[in-house]
MDTraj code that builds the backbone (N, CA, C; nanometers):
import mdtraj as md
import numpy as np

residues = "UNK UNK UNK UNK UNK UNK UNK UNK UNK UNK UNK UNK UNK UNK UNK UNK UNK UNK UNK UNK UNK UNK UNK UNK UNK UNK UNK UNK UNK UNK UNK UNK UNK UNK UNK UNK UNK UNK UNK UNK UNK UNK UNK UNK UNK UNK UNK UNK UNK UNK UNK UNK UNK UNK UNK UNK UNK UNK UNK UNK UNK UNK UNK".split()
xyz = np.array([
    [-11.5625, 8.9034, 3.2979],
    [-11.6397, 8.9273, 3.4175],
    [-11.7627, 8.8366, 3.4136],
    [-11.7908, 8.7691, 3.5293],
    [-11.9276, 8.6909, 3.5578],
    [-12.0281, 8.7448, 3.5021],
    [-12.1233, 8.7059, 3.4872],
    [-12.2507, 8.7219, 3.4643],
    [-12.3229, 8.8030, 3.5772],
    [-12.2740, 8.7338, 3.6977],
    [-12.3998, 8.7438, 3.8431],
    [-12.3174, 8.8759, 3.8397],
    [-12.1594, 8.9140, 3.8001],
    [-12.1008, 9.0600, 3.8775],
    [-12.1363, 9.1403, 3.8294],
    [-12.2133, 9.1473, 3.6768],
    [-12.2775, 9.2594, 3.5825],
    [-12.3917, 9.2542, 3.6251],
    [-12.4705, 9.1989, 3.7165],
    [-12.6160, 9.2145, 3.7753],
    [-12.5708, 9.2547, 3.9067],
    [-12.4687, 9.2286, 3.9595],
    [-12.4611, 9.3049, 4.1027],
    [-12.4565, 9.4454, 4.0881],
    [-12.2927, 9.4505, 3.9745],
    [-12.3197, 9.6035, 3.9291],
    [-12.4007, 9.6884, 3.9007],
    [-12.5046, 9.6531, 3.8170],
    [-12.5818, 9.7431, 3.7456],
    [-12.6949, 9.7422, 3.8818],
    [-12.7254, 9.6590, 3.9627],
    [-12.8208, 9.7085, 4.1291],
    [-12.7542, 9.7674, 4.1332],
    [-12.6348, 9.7599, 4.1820],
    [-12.5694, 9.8893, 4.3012],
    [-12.5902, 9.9847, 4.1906],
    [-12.5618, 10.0356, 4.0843],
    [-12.5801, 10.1637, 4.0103],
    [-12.7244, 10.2284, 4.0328],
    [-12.7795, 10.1363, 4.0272],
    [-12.9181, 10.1498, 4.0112],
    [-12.9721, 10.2440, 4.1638],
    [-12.9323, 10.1630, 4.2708],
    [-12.9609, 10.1919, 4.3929],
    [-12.8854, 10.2862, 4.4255],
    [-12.7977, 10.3328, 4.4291],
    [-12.7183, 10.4448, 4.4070],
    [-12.7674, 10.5924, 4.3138],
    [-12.8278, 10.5660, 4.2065],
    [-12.8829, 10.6586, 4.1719],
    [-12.9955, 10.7051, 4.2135],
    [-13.0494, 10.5893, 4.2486],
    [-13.2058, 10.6457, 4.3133],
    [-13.1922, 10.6989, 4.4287],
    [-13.1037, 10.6381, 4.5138],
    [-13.0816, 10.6764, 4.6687],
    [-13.0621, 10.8290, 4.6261],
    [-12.9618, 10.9157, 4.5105],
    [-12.9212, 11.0987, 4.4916],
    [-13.0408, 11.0831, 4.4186],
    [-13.1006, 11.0537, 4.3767],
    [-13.2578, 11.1099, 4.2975],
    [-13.3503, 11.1652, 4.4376],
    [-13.3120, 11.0310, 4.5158],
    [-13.4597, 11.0695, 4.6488],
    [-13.3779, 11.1595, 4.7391],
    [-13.2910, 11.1851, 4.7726],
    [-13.2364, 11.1509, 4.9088],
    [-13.1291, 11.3412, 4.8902],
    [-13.0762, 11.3673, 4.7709],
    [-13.0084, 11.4815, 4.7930],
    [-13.1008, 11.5875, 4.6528],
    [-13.1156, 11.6959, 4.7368],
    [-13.1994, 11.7864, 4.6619],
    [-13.0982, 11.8219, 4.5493],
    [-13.2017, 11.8608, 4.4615],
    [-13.1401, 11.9173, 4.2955],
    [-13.2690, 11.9507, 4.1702],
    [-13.2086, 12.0327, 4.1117],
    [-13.3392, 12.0740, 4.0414],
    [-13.3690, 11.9472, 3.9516],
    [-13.4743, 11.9361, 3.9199],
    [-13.5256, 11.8776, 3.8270],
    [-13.4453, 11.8288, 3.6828],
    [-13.4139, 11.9853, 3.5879],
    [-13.3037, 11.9565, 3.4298],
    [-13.1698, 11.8720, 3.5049],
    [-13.1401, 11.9198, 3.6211],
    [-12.9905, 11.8720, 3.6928],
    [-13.0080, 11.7162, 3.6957],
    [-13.1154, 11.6821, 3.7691],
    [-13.1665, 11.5236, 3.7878],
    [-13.1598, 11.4502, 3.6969],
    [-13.2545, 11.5217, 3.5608],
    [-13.2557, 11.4316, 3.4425],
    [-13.1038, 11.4592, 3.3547],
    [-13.0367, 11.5783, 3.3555],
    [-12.8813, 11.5295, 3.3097],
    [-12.8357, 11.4219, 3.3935],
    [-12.8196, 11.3999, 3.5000],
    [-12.8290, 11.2877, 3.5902],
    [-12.7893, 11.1893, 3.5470],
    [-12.8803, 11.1360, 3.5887],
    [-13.0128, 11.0179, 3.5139],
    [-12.9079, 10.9870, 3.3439],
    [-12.9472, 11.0773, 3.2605],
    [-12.8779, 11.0273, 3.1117],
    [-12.7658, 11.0433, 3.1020],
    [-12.6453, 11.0884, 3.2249],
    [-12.4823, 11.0770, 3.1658],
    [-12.4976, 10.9543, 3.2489],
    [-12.5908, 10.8718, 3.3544],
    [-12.5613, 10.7724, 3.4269],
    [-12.5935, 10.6386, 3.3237],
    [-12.7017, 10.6559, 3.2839],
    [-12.7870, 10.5523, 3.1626],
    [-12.6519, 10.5527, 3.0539],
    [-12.5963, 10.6911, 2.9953],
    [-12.5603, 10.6111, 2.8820],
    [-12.4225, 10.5796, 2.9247],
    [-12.3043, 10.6151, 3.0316],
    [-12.2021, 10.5745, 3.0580],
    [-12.2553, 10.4176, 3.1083],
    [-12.3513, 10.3601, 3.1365],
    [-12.3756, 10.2202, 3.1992],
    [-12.3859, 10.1508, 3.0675],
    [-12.4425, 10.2177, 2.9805],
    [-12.4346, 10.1223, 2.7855],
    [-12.3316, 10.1100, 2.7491],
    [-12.2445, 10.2581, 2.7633],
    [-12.0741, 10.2152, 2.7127],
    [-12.0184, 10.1422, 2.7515],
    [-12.0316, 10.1343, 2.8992],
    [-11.9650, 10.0072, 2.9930],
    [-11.9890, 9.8830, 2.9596],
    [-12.1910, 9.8359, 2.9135],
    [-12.1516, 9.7095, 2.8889],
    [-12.1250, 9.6944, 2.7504],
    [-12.0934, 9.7541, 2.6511],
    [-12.1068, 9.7279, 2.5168],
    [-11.9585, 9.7288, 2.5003],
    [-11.8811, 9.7658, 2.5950],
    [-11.7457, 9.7587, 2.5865],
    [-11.6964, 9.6650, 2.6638],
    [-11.8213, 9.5755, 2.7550],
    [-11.7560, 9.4418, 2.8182],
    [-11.8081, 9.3389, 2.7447],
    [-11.9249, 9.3638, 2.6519],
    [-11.9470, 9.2397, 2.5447],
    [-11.8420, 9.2542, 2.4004],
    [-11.7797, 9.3136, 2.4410],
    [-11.7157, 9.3215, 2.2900],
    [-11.7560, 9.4246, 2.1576],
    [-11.8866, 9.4761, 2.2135],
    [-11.9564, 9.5457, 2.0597],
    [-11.9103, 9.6818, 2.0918],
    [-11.8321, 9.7605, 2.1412],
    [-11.8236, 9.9470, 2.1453],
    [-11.7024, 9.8868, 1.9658],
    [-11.6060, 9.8373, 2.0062],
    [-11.5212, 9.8302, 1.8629],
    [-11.6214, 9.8234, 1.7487],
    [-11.6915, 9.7474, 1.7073],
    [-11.8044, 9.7255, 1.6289],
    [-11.9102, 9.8638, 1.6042],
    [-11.8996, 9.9258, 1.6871],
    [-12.0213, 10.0228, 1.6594],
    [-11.9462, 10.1792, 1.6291],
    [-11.8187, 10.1696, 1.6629],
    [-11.7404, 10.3082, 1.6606],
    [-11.7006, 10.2863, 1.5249],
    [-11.6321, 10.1518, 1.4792],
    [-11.6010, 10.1038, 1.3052],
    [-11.7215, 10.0967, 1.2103],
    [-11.9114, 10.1005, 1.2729],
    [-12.0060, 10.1063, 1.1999],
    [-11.9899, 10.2165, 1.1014],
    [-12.0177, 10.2087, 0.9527],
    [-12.0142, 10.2676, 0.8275],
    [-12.1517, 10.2878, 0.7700],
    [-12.1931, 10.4117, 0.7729],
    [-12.3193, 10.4442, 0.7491],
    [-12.2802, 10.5191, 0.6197],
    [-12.3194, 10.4536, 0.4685],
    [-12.3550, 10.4808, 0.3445],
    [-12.2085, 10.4063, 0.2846],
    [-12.1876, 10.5553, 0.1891],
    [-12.0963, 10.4943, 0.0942],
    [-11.9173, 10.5288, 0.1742],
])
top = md.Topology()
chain = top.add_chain()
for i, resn in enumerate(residues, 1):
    res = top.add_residue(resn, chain, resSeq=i)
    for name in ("N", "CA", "C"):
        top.add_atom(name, md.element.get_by_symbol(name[0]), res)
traj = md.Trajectory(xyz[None], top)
């Protein structure tokens, strides 16, 4: 995938979230679950279009 289509994407996500942040009522804890299943499904996405989710799921912490 392009470069410019991972910056189109991540606006429209962006603008999209803010538009249900401002625009459709919800409590507050609801907003910020929100907000962080949106943030970290957008990291998985790109860390799994640069190549690094394999790399970090095979990371070995100690012995």
């Amino acid at each position: 995938m392009p470069l410019i289509q991972v910056v189109i994407v991540l606006i429209v996500v962006g603008v999209l979230l803010g538009l249900i942040n401002r625009y459709i009522p919800m409590a507050d804890p609801i907003k910020s679950i929100l907000n962080a299943v949106v943030v970290i499904a957008v990291i998985v996405w790109l860390l799994q279009l640069f190549g690094l989710w394999g790399y970090i799921t095979h990371f070995r912490v100690g012995s």
